[in-house]
C-alpha positions in Angstrom: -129.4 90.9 202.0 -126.2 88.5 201.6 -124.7 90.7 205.3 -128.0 89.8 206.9 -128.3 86.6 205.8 -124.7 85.8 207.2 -125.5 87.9 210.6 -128.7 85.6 211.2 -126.4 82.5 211.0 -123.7 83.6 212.6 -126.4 84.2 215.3 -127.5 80.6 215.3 -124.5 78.8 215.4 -123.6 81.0 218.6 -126.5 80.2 220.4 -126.2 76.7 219.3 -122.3 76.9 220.8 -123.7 78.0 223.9 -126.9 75.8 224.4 -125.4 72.6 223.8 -122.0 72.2 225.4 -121.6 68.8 225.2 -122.0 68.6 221.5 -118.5 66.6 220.0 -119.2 66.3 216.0 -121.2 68.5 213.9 -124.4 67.6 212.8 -126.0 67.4 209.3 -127.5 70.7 208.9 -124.2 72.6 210.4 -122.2 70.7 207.3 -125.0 71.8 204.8 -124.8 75.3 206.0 -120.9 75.4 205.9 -120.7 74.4 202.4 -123.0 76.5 201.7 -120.9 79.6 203.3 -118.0 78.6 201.3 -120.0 78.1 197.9 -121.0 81.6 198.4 -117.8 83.2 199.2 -116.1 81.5 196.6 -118.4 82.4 193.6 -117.7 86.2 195.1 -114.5 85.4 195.0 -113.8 83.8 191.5 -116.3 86.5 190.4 -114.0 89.3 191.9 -110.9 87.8 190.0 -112.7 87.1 186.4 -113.2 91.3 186.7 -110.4 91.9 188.0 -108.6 89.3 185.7 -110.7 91.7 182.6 -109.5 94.8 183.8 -105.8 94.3 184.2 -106.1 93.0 180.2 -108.2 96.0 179.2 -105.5 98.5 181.2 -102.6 96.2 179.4 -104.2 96.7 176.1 -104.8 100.0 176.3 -100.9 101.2 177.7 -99.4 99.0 175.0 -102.3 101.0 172.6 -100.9 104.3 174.2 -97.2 103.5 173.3 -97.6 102.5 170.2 -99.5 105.5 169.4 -96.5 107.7 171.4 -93.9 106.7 169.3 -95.9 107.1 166.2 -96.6 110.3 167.1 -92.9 110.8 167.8 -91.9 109.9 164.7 -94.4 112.0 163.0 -92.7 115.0 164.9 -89.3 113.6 163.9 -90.1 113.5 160.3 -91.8 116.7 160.4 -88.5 118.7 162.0 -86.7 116.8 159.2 -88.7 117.6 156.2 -92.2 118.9 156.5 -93.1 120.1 153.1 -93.0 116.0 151.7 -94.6 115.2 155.3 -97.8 113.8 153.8 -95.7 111.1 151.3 -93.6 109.9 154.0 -93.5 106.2 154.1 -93.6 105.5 158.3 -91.4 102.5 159.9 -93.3 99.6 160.3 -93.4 98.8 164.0 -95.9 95.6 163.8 -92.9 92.9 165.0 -92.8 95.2 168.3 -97.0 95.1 168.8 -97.8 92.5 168.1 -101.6 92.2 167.6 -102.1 95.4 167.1 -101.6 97.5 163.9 -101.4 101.2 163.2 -102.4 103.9 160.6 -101.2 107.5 159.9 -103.1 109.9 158.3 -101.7 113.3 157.5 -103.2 116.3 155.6 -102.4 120.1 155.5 -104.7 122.4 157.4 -107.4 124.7 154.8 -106.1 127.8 154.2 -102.5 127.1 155.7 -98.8 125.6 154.3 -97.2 126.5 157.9 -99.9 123.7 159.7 -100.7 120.0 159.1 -102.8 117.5 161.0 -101.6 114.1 162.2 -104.5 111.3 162.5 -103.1 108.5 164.3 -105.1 105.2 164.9 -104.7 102.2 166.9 -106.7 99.3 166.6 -107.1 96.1 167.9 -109.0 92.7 169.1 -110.0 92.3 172.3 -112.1 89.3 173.9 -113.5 89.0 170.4 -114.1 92.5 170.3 -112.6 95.3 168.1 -111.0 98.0 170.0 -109.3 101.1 168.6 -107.8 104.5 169.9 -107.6 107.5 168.2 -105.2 110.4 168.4 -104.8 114.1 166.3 -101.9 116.1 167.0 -101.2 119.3 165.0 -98.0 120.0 163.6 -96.6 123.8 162.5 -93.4 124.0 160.4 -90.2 123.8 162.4 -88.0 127.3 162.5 -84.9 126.9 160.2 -82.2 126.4 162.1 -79.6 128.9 162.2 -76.8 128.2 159.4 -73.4 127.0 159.7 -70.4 127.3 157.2 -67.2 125.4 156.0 -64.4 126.5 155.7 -60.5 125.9 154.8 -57.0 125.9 153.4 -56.4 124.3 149.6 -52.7 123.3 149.3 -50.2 122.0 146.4 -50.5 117.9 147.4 -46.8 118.0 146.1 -45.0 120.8 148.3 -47.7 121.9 150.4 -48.0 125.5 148.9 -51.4 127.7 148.6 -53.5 127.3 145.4 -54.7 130.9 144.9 -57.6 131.0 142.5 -59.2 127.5 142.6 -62.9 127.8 142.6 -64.9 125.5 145.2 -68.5 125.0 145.0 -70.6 123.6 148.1 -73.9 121.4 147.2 -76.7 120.8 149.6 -77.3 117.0 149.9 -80.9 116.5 150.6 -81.2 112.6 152.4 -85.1 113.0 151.9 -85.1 113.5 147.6 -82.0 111.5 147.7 -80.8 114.8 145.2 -78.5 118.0 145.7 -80.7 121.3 146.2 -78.6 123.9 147.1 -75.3 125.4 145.8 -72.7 127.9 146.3 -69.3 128.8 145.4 -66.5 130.9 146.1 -62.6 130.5 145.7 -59.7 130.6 147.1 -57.5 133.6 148.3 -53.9 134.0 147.7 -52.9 132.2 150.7 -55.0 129.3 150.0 -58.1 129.6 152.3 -62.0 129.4 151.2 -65.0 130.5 153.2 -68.8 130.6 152.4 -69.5 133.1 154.7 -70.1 136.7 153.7 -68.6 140.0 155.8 -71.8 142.3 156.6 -71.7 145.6 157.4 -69.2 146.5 160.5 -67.1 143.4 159.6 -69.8 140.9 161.0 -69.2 137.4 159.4 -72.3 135.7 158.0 -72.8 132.1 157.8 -75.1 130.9 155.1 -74.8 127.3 154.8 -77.6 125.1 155.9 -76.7 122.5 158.7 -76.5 118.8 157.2 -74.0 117.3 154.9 -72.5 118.9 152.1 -70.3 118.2 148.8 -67.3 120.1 148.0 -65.8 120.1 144.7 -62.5 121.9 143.9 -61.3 122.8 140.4 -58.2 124.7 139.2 -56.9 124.9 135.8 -53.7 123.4 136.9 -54.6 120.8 139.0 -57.3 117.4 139.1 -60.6 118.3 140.0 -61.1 117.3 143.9 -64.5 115.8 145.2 -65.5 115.7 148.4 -68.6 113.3 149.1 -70.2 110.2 150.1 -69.6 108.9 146.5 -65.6 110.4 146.1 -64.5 110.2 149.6 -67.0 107.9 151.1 -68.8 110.5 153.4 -70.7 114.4 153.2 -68.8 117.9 154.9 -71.1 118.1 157.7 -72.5 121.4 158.7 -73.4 122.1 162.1 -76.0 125.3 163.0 -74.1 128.2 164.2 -70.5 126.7 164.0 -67.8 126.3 161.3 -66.5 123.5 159.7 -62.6 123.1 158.6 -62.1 121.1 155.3 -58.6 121.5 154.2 -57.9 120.2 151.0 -54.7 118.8 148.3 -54.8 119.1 145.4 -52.9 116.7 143.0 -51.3 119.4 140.2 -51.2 118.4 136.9 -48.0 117.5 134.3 -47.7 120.9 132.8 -49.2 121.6 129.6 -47.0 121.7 126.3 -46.7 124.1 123.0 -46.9 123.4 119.4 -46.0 126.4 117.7 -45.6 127.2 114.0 -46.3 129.9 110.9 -47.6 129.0 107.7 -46.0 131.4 104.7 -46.8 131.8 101.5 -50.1 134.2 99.3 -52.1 133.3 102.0 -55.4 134.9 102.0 -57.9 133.1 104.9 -55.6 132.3 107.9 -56.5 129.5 110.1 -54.6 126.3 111.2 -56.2 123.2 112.7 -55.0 120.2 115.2 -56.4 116.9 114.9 -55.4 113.7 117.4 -55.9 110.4 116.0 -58.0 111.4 113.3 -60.4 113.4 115.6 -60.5 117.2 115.6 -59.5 119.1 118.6 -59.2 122.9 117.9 -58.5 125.4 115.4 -56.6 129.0 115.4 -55.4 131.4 113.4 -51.9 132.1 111.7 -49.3 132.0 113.3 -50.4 128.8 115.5 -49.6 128.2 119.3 -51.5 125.3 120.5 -51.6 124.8 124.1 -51.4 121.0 125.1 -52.8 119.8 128.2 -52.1 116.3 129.8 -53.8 114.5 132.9 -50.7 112.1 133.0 -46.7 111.9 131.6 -48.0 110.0 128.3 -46.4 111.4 125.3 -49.4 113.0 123.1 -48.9 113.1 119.0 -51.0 115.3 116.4 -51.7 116.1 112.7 -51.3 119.3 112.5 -53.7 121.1 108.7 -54.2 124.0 107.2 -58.1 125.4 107.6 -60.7 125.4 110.0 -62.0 121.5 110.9 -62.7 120.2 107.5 -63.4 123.4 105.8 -61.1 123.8 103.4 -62.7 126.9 102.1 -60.1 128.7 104.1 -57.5 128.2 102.4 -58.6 129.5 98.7 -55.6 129.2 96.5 -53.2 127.8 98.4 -52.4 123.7 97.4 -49.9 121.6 98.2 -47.8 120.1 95.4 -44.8 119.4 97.5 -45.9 115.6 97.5 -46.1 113.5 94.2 -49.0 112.2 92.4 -50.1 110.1 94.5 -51.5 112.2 97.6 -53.9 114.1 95.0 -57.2 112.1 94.7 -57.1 113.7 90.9 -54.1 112.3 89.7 -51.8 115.9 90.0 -49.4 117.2 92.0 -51.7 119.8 93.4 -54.0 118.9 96.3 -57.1 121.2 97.5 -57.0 120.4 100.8 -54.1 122.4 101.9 -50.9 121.0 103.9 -51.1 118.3 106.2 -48.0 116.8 108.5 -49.7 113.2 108.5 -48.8 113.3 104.8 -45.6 115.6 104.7 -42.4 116.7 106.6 -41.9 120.2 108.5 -38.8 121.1 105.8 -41.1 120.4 102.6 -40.0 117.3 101.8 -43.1 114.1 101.4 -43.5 112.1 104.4 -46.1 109.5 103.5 -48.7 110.5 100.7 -50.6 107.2 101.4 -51.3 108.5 104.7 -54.8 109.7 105.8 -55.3 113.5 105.3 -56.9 114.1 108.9 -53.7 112.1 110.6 -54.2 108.8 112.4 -52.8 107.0 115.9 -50.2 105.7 113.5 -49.4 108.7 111.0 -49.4 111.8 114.1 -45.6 112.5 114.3 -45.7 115.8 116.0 -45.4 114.8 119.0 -45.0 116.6 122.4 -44.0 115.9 126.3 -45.7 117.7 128.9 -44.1 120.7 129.7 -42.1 121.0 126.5 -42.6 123.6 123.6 -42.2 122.5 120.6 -41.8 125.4 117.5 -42.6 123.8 114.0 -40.8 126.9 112.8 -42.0 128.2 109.1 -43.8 125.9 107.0 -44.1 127.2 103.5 -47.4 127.1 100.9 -47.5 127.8 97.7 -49.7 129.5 95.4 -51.5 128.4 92.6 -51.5 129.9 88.7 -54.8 132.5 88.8 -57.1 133.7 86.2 -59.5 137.0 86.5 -63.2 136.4 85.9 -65.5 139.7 85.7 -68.9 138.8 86.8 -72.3 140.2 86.3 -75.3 139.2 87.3 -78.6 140.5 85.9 -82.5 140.0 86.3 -85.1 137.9 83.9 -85.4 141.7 82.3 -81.5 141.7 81.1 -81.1 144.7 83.8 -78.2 144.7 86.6 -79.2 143.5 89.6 -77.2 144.1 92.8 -77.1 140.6 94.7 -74.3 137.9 95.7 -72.2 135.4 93.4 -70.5 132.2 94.6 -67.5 130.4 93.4 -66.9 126.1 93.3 -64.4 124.7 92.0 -65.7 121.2 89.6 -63.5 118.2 88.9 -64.3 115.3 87.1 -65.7 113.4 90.0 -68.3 116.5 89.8 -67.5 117.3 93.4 -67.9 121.4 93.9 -65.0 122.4 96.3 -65.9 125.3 98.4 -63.5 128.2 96.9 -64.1 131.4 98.3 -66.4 130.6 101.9 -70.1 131.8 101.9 -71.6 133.6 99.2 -69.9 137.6 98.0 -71.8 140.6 97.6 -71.4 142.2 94.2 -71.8 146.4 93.9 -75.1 148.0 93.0 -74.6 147.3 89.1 -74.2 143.7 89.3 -70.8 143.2 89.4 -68.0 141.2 90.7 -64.1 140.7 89.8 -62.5 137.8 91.5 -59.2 136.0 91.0 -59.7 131.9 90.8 -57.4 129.1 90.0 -56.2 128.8 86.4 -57.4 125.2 86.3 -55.8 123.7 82.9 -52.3 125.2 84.3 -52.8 123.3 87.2 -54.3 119.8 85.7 -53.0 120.4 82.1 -54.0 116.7 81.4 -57.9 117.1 82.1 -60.5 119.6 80.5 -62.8 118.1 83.1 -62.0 120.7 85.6 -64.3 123.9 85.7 -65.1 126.9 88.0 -68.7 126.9 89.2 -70.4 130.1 89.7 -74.4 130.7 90.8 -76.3 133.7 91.6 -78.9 134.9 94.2 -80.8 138.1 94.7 -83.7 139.1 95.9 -86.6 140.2 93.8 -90.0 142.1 94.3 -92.7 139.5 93.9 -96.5 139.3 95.3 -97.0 137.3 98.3 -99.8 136.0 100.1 -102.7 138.8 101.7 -101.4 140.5 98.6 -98.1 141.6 100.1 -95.4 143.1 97.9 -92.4 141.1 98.7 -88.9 140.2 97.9 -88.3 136.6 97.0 -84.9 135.5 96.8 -84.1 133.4 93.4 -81.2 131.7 92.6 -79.6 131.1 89.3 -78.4 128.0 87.4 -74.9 126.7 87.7 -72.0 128.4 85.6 -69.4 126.4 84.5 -66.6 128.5 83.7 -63.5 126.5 81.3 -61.1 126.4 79.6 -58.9 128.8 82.3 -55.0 129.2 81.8 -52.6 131.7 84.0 -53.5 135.5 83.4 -56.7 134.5 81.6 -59.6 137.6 82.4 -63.4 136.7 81.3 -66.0 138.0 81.1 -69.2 136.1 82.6 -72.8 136.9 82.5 -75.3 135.3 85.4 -78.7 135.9 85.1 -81.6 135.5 87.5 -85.0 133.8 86.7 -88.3 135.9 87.3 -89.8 135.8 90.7 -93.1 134.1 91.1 -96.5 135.5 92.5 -98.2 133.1 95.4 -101.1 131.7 95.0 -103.1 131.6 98.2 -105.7 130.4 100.1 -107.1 129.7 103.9 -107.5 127.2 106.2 -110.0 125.9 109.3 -110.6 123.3 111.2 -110.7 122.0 114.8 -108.2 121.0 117.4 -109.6 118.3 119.7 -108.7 116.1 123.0 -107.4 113.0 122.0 -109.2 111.4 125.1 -112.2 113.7 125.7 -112.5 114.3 121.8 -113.9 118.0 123.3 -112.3 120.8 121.9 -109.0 122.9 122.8 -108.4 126.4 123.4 -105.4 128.9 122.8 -103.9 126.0 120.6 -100.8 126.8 118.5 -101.0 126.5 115.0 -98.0 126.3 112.5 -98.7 125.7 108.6 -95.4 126.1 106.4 -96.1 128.5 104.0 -97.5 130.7 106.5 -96.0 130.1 109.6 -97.4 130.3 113.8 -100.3 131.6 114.7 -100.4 132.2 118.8 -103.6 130.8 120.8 -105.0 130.3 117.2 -108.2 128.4 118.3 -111.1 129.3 120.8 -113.4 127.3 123.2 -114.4 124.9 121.1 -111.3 124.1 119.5 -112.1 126.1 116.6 -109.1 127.8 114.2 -109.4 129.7 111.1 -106.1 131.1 109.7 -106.5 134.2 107.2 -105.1 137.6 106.4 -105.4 140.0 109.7 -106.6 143.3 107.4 -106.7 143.8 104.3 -107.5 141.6 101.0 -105.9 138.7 99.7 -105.3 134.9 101.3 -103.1 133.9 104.3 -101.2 130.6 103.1 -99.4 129.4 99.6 -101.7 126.7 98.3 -100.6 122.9 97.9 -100.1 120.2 100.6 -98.5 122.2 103.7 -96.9 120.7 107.0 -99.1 122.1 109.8 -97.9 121.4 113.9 -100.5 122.3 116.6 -98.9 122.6 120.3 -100.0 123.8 123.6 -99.2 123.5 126.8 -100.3 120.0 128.6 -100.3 118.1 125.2 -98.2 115.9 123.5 -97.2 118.5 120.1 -99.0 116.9 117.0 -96.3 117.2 113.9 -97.8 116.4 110.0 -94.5 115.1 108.7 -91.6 112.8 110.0 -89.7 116.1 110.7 -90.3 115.3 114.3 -91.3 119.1 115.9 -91.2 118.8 119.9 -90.9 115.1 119.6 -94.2 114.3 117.7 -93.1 111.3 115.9 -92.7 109.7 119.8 -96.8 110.2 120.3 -97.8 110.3 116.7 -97.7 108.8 113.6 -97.1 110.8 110.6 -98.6 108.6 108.2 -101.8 108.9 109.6 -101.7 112.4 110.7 -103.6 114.6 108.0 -101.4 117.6 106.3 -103.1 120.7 105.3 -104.5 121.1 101.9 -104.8 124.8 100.8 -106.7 125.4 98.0 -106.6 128.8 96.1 -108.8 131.5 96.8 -111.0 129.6 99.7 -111.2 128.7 103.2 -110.3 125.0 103.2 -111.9 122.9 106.3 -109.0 120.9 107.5 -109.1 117.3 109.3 -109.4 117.5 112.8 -106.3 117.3 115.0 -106.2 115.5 117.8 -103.9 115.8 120.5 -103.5 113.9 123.6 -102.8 115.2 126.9 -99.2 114.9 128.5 -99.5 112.1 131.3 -97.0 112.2 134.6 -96.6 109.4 137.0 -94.1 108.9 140.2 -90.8 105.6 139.6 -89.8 105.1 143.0 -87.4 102.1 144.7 -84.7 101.1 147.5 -80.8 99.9 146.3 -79.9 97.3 148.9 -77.1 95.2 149.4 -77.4 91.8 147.5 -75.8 89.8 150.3 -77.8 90.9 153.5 -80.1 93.4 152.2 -78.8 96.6 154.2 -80.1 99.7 152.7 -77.4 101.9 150.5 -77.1 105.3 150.9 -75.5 107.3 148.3 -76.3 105.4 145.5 -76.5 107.2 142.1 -79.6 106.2 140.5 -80.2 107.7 136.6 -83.5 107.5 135.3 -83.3 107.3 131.2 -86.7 108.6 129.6 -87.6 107.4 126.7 -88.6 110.6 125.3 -84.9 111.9 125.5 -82.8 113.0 128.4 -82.0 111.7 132.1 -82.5 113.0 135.7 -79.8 111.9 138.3 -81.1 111.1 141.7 -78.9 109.9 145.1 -80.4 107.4 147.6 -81.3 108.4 151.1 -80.1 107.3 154.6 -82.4 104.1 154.2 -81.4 103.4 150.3 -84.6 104.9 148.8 -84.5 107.7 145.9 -87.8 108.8 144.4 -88.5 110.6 141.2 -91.9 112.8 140.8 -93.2 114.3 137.5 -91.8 111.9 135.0 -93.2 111.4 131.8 -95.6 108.6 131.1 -94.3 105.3 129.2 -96.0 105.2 125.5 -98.7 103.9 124.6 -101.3 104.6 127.3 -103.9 102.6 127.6 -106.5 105.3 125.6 -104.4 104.7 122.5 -103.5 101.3 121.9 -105.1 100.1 118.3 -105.1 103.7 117.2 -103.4 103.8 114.2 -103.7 108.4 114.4 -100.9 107.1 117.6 -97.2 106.2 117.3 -98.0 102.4 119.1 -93.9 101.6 119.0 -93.7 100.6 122.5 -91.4 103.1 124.6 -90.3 102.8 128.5 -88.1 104.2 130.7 -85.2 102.5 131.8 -82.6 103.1 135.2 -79.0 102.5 136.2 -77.2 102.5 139.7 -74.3 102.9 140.7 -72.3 103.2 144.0 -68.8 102.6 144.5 -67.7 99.2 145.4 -70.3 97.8 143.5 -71.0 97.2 140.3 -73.4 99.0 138.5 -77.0 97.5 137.5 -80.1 98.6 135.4 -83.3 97.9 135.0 -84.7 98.3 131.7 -88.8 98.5 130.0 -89.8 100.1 133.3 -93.5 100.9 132.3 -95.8 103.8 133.8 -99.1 105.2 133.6 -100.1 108.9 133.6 -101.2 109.5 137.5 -100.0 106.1 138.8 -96.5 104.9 140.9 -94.6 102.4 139.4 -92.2 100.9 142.2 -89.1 98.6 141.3 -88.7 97.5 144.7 -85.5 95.8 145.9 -82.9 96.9 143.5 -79.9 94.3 144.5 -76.3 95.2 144.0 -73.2 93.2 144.3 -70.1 93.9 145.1 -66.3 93.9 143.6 -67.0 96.9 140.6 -67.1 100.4 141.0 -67.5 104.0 139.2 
């Protein structure tokens, strides 16, 4: 219509050109037409340019739509090659500063019936015109191939004279930047020229690398030199392991000073040999008789010991043998004997006192044997004495008068009534009861004091009734002996006799174990009740337990007030008592946790147990530098749980470390108020540290069963160090 229109004027104005030559000026109507004509082709026009104006927007929307959902999906593939098992918790970058306007979600989720597949939803949304717009795109992912393993590889030398080190042991871990943890190990050692490998020979002499390409720790240890580290926390960066190719990592070792001797013999009626070395009053190691103590150093410092007879603090291995070298005064009992043995804190090598006041076990100021590294020192012979004996002849009999074969042991009592292990452990006497044995002739050695006795007690086991009307051996002990007056070549004669055995009384027990949170019952639950002892997957589906005799007449458990512990797997372990089985005292409280009350004859119903299920959560966060907030990689981050124990976790590339599966923080919500509950609040608490820095933790970190606590930023400074 609008071409026709135009043709029909276009017409008119010719033959209007045409009829009136003369014409100078246009006239009225041809104005009106004109502006007309140009209204028209002007609202075409500006109506051509507003769609066109639209479309270039909606095609600039949509590319920047395009890339933004390209290089999502690029990064998805990235993060899939890099570690596609964890794909689905990744945390994505966040690329909003570079669209602006527009903003992006990723959705990922394993494909039924497949770990080897996953889908990726990507989505893309924004405003346009007032309108919401969005694009959607899926892309399906398959596990990457492993890629084909590399090795490392190199020569361990002497830091000193450059030499081989034959024999040192090297160990490769895995560093895995996703976990922020080490996941793989291996180790091998060196040969006699020095050089490591990880790589196996196969058959025909083919070499076979192993290692998986990324970066790895090495740590280097011989007996005669410092332990070497290499990583990002020792030497500031990983081994890095290429696929297919071998890396060279030669390494010096720093040797250490070389370790010294103390040698020595103690001689004398010496009957239980053994020789101890103590370092500023703290044990270090025992041996027997003759002694060579091998001293090692990790620098030139001059080391000093107390050197003792016996093993630790047991003087029971010394029976007979005292030291009355020193006077008086080094005897807690006021004699010139002392029970303990010899000690060098308190006397000289050739016999004579050094310094009775000193402490028996040595201190930093009263060590004097003293040793350089590299030098052997020999004590020579250091001679004991024995003291004056007596015989006793020991029987021991049952409640009946008859000999009984069974086991006697020996004390020795002074007057503070302290019993002093004499002969170690208890001594078996022959099948009629009897027992000769050579002790000390106390009133030769402390002439001045009647107050010191031999000790003897008895045990044996005697046939007694037991519960389910078992005939059983019950092993009773006697009363103390005290054995005195005792003077050099004395012999007596000493009768010990046993007490009767007693029958048990018995009874049952029954009850029900229930969810702490559900309050429905349990099923294979543990059961422990002292007296009787575990009973395996003791209850059934509806939490019910009865604890009898299997076959047979009679009752399962001694009667009275018993401990009893239920367990099972995916509870907190419910303990009766304060004894504190599996950590029950953490979730519990014992004062309002029923025992079991066994009455004789009868079943007993028992209060219900409750126990409450075993809650897990996720503590995650990022270690950043405090001054600009850089990410730190190869941070050491220990996580300290409350209910004992740590886990040690190491940062990734972009300072984040992660830890799954830990414990809930105590008390959940479900059992605050609950008295049947521990309700002593207990969190978690973790440090970092990275060298260069100095360290930081963050304490009463609280979590829920199911939940993610994050800690965020975690700041460090710098100027310390590990």
């Amino acid at each position: 219509m609008l071409k026709t229109n135009l043709k029909s004027i276009h017409h008119f104005l010719y033959k209007r050109s045409h009829s009136i030559k003369v014409a100078r000026s246009f006239t009225l109507i041809e104005v009106l037409v004109s502006a007309v004509l140009i209204a028209i082709v002007s609202a075409g026009a500006y109506s051509s340019f507003v769609v066109v104006s639209r479309a270039v927007e909606d095609s600039r929307n949509r590319s920047i739509a395009y890339d933004l959902a390209e290089r999502s999906l690029e990064e998805v593939r990235a993060q899939a090659h890099t570690d596609f098992d964890t794909l689905e918790s990744h945390t994505f970058s966040d690329l909003s500063s570079d669209f602006p306007g527009f903003t992006r979600s990723i959705s990922i989720s394993p494909v039924a019936g497949s770990s080897d597949f996953k889908k990726a939803d990507v989505t893309v949304n924004w405003t346009e015109r007032g309108n919401a717009r969005d694009y959607h795109f899926a892309l399906l992912l398959s596990r990457p191939p492993e890629p084909l393993p590399g090795n490392i590889e190199g020569t361990i030398t002497d830091s000193n004279n450059g030499s081989p080190v034959a024999n040192a042991n090297v160990t490769a871990r895995h560093y895995n930047d996703t976990t922020g943890s080490f996941d793989i190990s291996y180790t091998t050692a060196s040969d006699s020229s020095g050089k490591y490998t990880f790589a196996e020979t196969g058959t025909g002499g083919t070499v076979i690398f192993r290692l998986k390409p990324g970066q790895w720790e090495i740590t280097v240890t011989h007996p005669a030199y410092y332990d070497y580290t290499y990583s990002a926390e020792h030497s500031g960066h990983y081994v890095d392991v290429y696929s297919s190719q071998s890396t060279t990592a030669d390494i010096s070792l720093d040797p250490l000073p070389t370790p010294a001797h103390i040698k020595g013999r103690f001689i004398g009626s010496v009957l239980s040999q053994y020789v101890s070395l103590y370092r500023k009053g703290s044990y270090k190691t025992y041996t027997g008789n003759p002694f060579d103590f091998k001293i090692d150093f990790t620098d030139t410092d001059q080391k000093c010991f107390t050197v003792i007879t016996g093993r630790g603090t047991d003087t029971r291995y010394y029976p007979h043998i005292y030291n009355h070298h020193c006077t008086n005064i080094c005897s807690p009992y006021g004699t010139a004997y002392n029970y303990r043995g010899w000690s060098s804190s308190q006397m000289n090598i050739d016999g004579s006192e050094r310094n009775c006041a000193n402490p028996w076990l040595g201190s930093s100021a009263a060590d004097y044997i003293c040793v350089n590294p590299g030098q052997n020192l020999d004590l020579g012979d250091i001679k004991l004495v024995t003291v004056p004996t007596a015989t006793l002849k020991i029987h021991l009999i049952d409640s009946n008068n008859a000999p009984i074969q069974g086991e006697i042991r020996i004390w020795e009592r002074r007057s503070d009534h302290n019993r002093q292990g004499y002969h170690g452990g208890w001594h078996s006497t022959d099948e009629g009861g009897f027992k000769q044995e050579s002790v000390p002739a106390e009133q030769d050695m402390f002439p001045n004091n009647t107050g010191y006795y031999i000790v003897i007690r008895g045990r044996a086991g005697v046939q007694h009734t037991a519960c389910c009307d078992d005939l059983g051996q019950q092993t009773v002990y006697s009363s103390y002996y005290y054995i005195g007056s005792l003077h050099e070549g004395d012999t007596r004669d000493v009768t010990i006799k046993l007490p009767a055995a007693n029958d048990y009384t018995c009874g049952d027990a029954k009850g029900y174990v229930r969810d702490g949170k559900t309050l429905s019952g349990i099923e294979h639950v543990d059961i422990y009740i002292s007296g009787y002892g575990w009973k395996n997957y003791a209850t059934n589906n509806s939490g019910y337990y009865e604890i009898k005799c299997s076959g047979g007449s009679g009752c399962a458990i001694v009667t009275g007030t018993r401990r009893i512990i239920a367990s099972r797997g995916g509870y907190y372990p419910c303990d009766s008592t304060s004894n504190n089985w599996g950590g029950s005292s953490h979730w519990y409280n014992p004062a309002y946790v029923p025992e079991a009350h066994i009455a004789a004859n009868v079943s007993t119903w028992q209060s219900p147990i409750y126990l409450w299920p075993e809650g897990y959560g996720i503590i995650k966060g990022r270690v950043v530098d405090a001054s600009g907030g850089s990410p730190i990689s190869g941070a050491k981050v220990t996580l300290h749980r409350y209910s004992g124990g740590s886990i040690v976790k190491y940062t990734n590339g972009s300072g984040r470390f992660t830890f799954d599966g830990v414990i809930e923080t105590w008390p959940p919500p479900g059992v605050v108020g609950n008295n049947y509950y521990n309700q002593t609040t207990r969190r978690h608490s973790v440090t970092v540290e990275k060298s260069n820095y100095d360290s930081k933790s963050v304490g009463s970190i609280k979590l829920n069963a199911g939940t993610t606590t994050n800690l965020g930023n975690i700041k460090l400074t710098t100027g310390g160090g590990m």
